[in-house]
C-alpha positions as CSV (number, residue, x, y, z in Angstrom):
1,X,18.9,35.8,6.0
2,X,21.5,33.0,7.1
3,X,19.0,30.9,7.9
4,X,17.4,30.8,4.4
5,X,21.2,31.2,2.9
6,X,21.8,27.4,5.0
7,X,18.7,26.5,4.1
8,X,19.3,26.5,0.5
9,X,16.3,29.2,-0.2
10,X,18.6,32.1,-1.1
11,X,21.9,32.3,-3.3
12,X,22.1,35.6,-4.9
13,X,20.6,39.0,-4.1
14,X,19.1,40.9,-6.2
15,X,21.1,43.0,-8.5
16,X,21.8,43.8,-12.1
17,X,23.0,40.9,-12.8
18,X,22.2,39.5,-9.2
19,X,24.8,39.4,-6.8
20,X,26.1,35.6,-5.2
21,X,26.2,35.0,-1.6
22,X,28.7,33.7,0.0
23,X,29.2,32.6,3.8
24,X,32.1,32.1,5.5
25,X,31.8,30.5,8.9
26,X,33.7,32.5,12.5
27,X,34.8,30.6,15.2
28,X,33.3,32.4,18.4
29,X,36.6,32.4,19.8
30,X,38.4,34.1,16.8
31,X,35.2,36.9,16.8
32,X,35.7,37.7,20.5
33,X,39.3,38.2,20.1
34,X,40.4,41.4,22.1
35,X,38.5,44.5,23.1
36,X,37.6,46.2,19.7
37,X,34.7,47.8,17.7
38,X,32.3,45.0,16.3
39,X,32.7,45.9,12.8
40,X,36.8,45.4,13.3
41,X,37.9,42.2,11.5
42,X,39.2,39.2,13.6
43,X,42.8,37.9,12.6
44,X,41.4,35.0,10.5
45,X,38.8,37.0,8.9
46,X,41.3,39.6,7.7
47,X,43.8,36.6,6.9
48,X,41.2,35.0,4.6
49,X,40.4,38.9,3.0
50,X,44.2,39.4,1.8
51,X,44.7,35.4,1.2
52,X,41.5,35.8,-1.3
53,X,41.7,39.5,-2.7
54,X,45.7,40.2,-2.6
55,X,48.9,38.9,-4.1
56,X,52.4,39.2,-2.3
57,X,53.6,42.8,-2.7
58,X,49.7,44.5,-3.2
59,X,49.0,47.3,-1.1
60,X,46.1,47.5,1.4
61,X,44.1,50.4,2.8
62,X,41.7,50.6,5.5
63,X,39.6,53.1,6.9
64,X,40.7,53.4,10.6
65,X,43.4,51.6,11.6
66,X,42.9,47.7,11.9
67,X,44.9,45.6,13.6
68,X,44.3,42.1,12.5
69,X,44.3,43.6,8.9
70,X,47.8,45.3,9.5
71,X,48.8,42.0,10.8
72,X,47.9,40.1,8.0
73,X,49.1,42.2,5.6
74,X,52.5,42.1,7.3
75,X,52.3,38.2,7.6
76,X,51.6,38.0,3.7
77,X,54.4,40.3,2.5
78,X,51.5,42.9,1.2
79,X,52.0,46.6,2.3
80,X,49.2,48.3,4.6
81,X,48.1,52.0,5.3
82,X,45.0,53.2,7.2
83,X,43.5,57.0,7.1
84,X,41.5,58.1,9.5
85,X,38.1,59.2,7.8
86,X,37.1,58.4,4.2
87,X,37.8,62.2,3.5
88,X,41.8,61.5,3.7
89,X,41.5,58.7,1.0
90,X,41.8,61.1,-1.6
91,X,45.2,62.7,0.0
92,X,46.5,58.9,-1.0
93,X,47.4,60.7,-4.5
94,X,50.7,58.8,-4.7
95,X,48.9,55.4,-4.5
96,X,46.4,56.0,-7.3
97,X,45.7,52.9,-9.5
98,X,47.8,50.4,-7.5
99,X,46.0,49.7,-4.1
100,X,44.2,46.2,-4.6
101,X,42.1,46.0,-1.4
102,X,40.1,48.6,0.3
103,X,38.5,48.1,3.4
104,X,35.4,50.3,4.9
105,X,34.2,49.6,8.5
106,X,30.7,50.7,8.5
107,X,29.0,52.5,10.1
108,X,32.1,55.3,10.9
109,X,32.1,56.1,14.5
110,X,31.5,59.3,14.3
111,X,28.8,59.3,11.9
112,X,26.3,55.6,13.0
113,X,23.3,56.9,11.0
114,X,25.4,57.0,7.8
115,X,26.2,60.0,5.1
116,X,24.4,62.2,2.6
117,X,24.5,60.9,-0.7
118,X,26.8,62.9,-2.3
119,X,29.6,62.5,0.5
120,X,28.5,58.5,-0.3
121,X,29.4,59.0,-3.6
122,X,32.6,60.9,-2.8
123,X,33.6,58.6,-0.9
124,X,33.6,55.8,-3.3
125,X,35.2,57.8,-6.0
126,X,38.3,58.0,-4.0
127,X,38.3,54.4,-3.5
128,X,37.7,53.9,-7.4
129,X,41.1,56.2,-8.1
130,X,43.4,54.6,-6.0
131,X,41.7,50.4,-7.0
132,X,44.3,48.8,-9.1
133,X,42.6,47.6,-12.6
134,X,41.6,44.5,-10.6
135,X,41.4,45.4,-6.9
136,X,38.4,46.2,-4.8
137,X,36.7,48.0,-2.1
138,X,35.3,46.3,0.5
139,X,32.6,47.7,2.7
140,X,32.2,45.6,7.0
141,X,28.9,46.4,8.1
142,X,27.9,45.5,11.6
143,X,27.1,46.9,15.2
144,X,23.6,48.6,13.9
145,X,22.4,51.0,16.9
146,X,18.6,48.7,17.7
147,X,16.6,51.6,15.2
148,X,18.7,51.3,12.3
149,X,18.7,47.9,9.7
150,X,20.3,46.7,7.1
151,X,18.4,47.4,3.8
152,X,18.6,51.3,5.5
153,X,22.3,51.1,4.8
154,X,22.3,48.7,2.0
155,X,19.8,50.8,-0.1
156,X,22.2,53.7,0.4
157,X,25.5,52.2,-0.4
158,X,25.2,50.5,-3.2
159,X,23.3,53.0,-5.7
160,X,26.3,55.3,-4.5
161,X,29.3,52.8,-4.9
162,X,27.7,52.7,-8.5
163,X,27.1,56.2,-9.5
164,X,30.9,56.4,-8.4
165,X,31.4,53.7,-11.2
166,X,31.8,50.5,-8.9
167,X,29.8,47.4,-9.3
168,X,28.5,44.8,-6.5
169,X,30.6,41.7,-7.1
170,X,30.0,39.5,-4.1
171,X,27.9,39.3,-0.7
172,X,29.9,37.7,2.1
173,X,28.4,37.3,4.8
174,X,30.3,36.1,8.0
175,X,28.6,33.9,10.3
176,X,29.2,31.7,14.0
177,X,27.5,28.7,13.6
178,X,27.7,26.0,16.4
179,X,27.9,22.4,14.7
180,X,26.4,20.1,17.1
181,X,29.5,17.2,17.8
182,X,32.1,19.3,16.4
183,X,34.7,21.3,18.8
184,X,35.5,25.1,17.9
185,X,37.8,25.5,15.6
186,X,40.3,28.9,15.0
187,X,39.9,29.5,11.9
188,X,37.6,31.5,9.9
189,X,36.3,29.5,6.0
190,X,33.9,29.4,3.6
191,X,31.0,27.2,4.9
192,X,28.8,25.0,2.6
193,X,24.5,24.9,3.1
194,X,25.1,21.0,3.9
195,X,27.2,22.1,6.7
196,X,25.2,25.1,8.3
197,X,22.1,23.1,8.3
198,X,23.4,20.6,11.1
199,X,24.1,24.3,13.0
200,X,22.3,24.5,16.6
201,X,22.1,28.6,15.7
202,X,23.6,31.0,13.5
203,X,24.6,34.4,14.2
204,X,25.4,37.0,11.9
205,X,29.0,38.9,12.4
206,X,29.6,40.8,9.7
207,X,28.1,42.0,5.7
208,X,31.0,42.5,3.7
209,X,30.0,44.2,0.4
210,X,32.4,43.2,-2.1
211,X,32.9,46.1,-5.0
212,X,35.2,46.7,-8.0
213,X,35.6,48.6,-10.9
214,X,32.9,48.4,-13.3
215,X,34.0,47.6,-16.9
216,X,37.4,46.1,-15.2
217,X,38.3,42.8,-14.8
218,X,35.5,41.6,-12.3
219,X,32.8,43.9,-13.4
């Protein structure tokens, strides 16, 4: 899919209305930082999350505690908390209505093939009650075991995050790309077609599946 994205073939997906891509390009360097799971966000990759989807004195959540995101947060004045399994999201009572960015690495550890439909749909109702009027949940996918794809999870998580009364508002999807004559960089950007068609490869990191309240500000 990154190659038609660069190639200029593909620039929404489909959805009701369809949903615009977006690609933001990894240095290799910034997505080998440290010894972590491959769904956990690199320090520039979570910088550019809060920079985009947070203000100065938000609140962040994550699912399973996230260093680089915790470190942003800090760096950006916002306030961060991490649970340890969507089923303690809804013990976040106190935060209801004022969290603006949630973040989901997926699949959870201890559950790779992915969750009934109803816990699905749990799951994103507690995100939905503790979403400020204009925040969102964000869902990492990456690190599929070899017999599992894509469209298996996507397929699943969206019709939930909707029944739940979230709507699909973006498609990121975060990419290393090589650029033949230019030297690594550190940091992680959005990344034009014109640019990603002089790539000698492209790799995909993450899907990040951008979701907020339906009938709210975005949706």
């Amino acid at each position: 899919m990154s190659e038609l994205i660069a190639s200029g073939d593909i620039e929404v997906v489909p959805g009701d209305p369809p949903v615009p891509i977006a690609v933001w390009r990894v240095a290799d360097v910034d997505v080998r930082w440290g010894h972590r799971r491959a769904d956990a966000l690199s320090p520039r990759l979570a910088a550019l999350l809060v920079g985009v989807h947070t203000r100065t004195g938000d609140t962040i959540v994550s699912v399973g505690h996230d260093l680089a995101l915790a470190g942003a947060a800090g760096a950006g004045g916002r306030s961060y908390r991490s649970v340890a399994h969507p089923d303690q999201l809804a013990g976040l009572d106190q935060a209801a209505g004022t969290v603006a960015l949630i973040v989901l690495p997926w699949p959870l550890a201890d559950q790779p093939g992915g969750m009934r439909r109803e816990s699905l749909i749990a799951m994103f109702g507690a995100c939905r009650r503790l979403m400020s009027p204009d925040g969102c949940t964000i869902v990492a996918l990456a690190g599929l075991p070899p017999d599992q794809t894509f469209v298996e999870h996507s397929s699943a998580l969206i019709p939930a995050a909707h029944q739940a009364g979230l709507g699909w508002l973006q498609h990121i999807v975060a990419i290393t790309a090589p650029i033949v004559g230019q030297r690594i960089t550190w940091r992680t950007a959005p990344a034009d077609p014109a640019m990603l068609r002089t790539a000698a490869h492209l790799t995909v990191h993450l899907d990040l599946f951008v979701f907020v309240a339906r009938g709210g500000r975005h949706g």
